[in-house]
N, C-alpha and C positions, 0 to 999 in steps of 0.2 A: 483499609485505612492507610493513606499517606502519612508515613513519621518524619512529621515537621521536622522533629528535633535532628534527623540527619541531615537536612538540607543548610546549606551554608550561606552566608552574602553572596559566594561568588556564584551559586545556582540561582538566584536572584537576577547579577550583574549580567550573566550569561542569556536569561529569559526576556531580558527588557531590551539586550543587545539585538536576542531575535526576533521581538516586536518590532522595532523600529526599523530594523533596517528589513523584514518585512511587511510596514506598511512603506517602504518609500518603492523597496518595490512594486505593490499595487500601485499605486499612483505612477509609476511610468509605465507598466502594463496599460492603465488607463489610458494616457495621453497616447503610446508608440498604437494599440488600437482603436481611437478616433479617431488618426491623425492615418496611418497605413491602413488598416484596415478598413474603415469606413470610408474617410477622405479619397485617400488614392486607390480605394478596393483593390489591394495586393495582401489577403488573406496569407499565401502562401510566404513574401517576406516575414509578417509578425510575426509568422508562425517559428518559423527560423529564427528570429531575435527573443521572442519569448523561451524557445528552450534553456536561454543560459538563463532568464530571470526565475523561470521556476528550479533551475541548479542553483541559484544565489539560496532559495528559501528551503529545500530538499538537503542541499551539502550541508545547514550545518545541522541538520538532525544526521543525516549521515555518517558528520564526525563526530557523533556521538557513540556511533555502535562500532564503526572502525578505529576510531583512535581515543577517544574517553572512556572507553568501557574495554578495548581490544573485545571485541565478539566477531564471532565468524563462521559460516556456512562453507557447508562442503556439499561436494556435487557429486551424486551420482548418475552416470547417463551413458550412450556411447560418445566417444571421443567425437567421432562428424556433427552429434547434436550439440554436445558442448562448446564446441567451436563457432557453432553457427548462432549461437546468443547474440543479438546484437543486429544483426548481418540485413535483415528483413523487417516488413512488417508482421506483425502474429497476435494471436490472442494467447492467452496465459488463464490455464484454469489452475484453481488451488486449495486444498483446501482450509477452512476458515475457524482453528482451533486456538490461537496464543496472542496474545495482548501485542505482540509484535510480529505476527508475519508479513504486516505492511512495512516495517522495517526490514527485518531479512528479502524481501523481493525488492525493496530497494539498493540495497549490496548488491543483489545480485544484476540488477539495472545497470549502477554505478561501472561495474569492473566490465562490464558490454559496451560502455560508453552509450547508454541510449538513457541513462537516467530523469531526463529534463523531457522526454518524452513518452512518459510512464504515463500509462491514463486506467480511469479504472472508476467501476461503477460505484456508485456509494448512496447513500440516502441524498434525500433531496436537503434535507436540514443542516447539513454539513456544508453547504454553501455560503451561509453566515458567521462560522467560524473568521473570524480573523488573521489574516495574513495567509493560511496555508486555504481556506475555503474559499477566499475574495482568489486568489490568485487562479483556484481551478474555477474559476466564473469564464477568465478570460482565457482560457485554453482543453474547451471542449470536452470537460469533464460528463460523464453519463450520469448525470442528476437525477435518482429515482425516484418516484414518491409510493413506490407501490399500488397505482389505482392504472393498469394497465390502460385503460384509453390513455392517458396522457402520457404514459412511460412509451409507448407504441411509437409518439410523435416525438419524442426526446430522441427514440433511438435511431428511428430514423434519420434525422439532422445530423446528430455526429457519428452515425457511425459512415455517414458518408464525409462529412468532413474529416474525420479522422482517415480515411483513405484518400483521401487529397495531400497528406502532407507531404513534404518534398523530403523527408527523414525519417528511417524506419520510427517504427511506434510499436509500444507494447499495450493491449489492449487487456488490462488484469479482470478479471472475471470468477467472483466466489461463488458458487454456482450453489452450495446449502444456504446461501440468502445470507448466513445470521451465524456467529460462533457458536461453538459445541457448548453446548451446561447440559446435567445431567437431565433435568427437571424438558430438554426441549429436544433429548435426545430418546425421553421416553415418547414425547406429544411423536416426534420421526416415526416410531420403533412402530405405535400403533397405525399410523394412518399405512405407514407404509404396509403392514395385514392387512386392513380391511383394503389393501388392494392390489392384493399379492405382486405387490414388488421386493424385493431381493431388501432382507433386514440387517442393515449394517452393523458392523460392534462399533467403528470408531468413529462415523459419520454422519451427520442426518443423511435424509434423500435429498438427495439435489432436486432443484427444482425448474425442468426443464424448458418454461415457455419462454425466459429469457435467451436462454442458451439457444434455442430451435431458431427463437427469430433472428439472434444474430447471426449464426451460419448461415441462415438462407437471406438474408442480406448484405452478405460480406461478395465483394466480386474477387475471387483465386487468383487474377491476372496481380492483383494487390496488397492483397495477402493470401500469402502462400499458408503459411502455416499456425499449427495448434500446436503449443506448448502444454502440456499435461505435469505438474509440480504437484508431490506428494510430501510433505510438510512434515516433518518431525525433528523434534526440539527436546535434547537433555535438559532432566529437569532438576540437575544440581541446582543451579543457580533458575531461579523462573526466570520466564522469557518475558518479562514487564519492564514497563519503561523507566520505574522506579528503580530497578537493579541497574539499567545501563547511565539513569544520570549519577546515581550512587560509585558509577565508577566498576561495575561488575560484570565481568564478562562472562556474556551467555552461548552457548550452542546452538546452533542448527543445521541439518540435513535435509537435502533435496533430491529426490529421486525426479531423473526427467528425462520425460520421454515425448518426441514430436511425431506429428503427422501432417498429413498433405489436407488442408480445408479443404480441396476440391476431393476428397477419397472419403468425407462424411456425406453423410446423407445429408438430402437438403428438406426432407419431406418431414413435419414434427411429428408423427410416429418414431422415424429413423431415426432422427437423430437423438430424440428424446430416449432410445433402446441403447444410441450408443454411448449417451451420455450416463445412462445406468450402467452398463458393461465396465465403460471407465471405471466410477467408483466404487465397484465388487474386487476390482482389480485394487483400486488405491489404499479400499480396507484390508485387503490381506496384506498389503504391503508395511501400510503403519501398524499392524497387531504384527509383522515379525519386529518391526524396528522398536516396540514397547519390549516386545518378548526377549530380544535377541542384541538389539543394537544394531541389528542389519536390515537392509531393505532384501528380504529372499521371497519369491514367487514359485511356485511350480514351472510354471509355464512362463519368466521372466527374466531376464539376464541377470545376475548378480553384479555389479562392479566395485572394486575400491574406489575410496572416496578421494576427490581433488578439492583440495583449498588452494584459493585463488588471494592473492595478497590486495590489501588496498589500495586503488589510484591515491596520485597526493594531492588531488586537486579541492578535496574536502577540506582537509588540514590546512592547504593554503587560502581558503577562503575563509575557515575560521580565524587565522591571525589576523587576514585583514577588515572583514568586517566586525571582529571585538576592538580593534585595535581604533578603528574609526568612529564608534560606539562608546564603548565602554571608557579609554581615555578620556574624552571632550567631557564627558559626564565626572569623572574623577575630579579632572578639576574645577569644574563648578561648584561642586559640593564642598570640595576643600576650601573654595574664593568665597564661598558665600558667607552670608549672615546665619542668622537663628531660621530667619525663615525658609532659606534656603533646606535646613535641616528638617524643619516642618516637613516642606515641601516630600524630602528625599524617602521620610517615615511613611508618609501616605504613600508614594509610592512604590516602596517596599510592600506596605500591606498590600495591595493592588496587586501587587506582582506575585507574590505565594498565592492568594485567591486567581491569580491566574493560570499557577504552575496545576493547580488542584484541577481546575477546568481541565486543560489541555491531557492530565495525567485518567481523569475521568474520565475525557472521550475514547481512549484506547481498554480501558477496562471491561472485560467480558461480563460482569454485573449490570455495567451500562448497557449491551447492546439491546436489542431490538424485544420485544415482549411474546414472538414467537415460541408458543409452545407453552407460553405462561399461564398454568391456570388462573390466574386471577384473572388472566384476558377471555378466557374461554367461553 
């Protein structure tokens, strides 16, 4: 349940700020790809100008968890892999447990300087979203519907476009399809017996036919590497989005470790065994960081954690587009009549039923029906 009663005008003032200025973003998205894109077919310029317009719509949810909330991620990794965030193209596997680890992999985008070029598979339905789903329309977002002949065709187009871009890209990839609930972690637990694959405590089975065709589609000369991000989040405070507009700052930890795309298998057996190997690895990792606080392996390096401070390029985008938003709007309401007020009331209602939306698409009750017996 959303408790209306903590939200305030200004989370209101703040939500309509970031409608508007991203729908004007879609609409030059629009125009700069008819106009480059199609017109003059230079894919790779819009593609360059569109980074900052999906940092205009990205930074200010950004400076939500960096500066309205102070929340922060810490890194575990060797120093050469943590440096090398950023640097290249890659894919980024993760896994898919908290209302927000699409925000913490966005911090961790941000301080790599590659944020605006963050791409990542998601339902196909999420493209009707407003402002943040119209925006990945125009910047070769991996739109899935789940009915592989057509997902087949989608991956193929971008995952070759997205190797065309003239600026690293991070290609994000939750490979258990769908977040953890208990009720989808039993539907995991059995399939995964009846076919003696390796039964996770803290993770579904990943499920490898996506994963297999992207490696064996990917060309190494382009992307070089796999990012492998092991997720866990102290759960003083929960990691929801309702704690970070509430002004709460939450925790997170990332164990990460990279490898060479061209050193996996390309063949879906292979890589579908390496992509299990992975997650027997990633489950022992997050059951010591429940157990312990630490990421400890047998057989895996321990490191102390680095937190990395926030750019202030969020911050400075939040002042100015509240400031060109939210003013102009201040004084109409103030200049106006009754009706003006009318007016301001509906769209106040308008806008909580929209915060509700927005706060409902990131909730793990909302996600996908996998595992759900009432689907079964």
């Amino acid at each position: 349940m959303v408790p209306w009663r903590e939200f305030s005008l200004l989370h209101v003032l703040l939500f309509l700020s970031f409608m508007v200025s991203g729908v004007v973003v879609n609409l030059v998205q629009l125009v700069l790809y008819l106009v480059i894109a199609k017109l003059l077919d230079n894919r790779r310029l819009f593609r360059s100008l569109n980074y900052y317009l999906i940092y205009v719509i990205y930074g200010q949810l950004l400076f939500l968890a960096d500066w309205w909330s102070g929340s922060k991620v810490t890194y575990y990794g060797q120093p050469d892999t943590l440096e090398s965030l950023g640097k290249d193209h890659a894919v980024i596997l993760m896994n898919h447990h908290y209302e927000l680890d699409w925000l913490y992999g966005w911090m961790v985008g941000d301080r790599a300087g590659i944020l605006g070029n963050c791409r990542v598979y998601v339902k196909k339905v999420l493209q009707y979203v407003p402002t943040i789903g119209w925006a990945w329309c125009f910047s070769d977002t991996l739109f899935l519907a789940r009915d592989w002949a057509k997902d087949q065709l989608v991956l193929d187009e971008r995952l070759a476009a997205l190797m065309d871009y003239p600026d690293p890209v991070w290609i994000l990839l939750f490979p258990e399809g769908t977040r953890y609930t208990k009720e989808k972690y039993l539907a995991s637990k059995k399939f995964a017996e009846s076919r003696n694959l390796p039964v996770l405590k803290h993770h579904l089975v990943p499920r490898t036919k996506g994963f297999s065709y992207t490696i064996s589609h990917l060309d190494p000369a382009k992307i070089s590497w796999v990012y492998d991000v092991t997720l866990g989040c102290d759960m003083a405070t929960s990691p929801t989005l309702t704690n970070v507009l509430m002004g709460r700052s939450t925790s997170a930890h990332m164990y990460i470790r990279r490898y060479k795309l061209a050193d996996i298998p390309k063949d879906d057996e292979g890589s579908a065994q390496w992509l299990s190997d992975i997650y027997v690895e990633k489950d022992q990792l997050l059951d010591s960081f429940h157990s312990t606080g630490k990421f400890e392996h047998p057989t895996l390096p321990t490191f102390t954690g680095v937190t990395k401070s926030p750019r202030p390029y969020s911050l400075a985008l939040f002042i100015a587009v509240n400031s060109s938003v939210i003013l102009p709007l201040a004084w109409t309401l103030l200049s106006g009549g009754w009706g003006t007020l009318l007016i301001a009331v509906v769209v106040v209602l308008i806008a909580m039923a929209g915060i509700k939306y927005f706060i409902g698409i990131t909730q793990i009750d909302k996600s996908s029906a996998y595992g759900d017996k009432k689907k079964q």
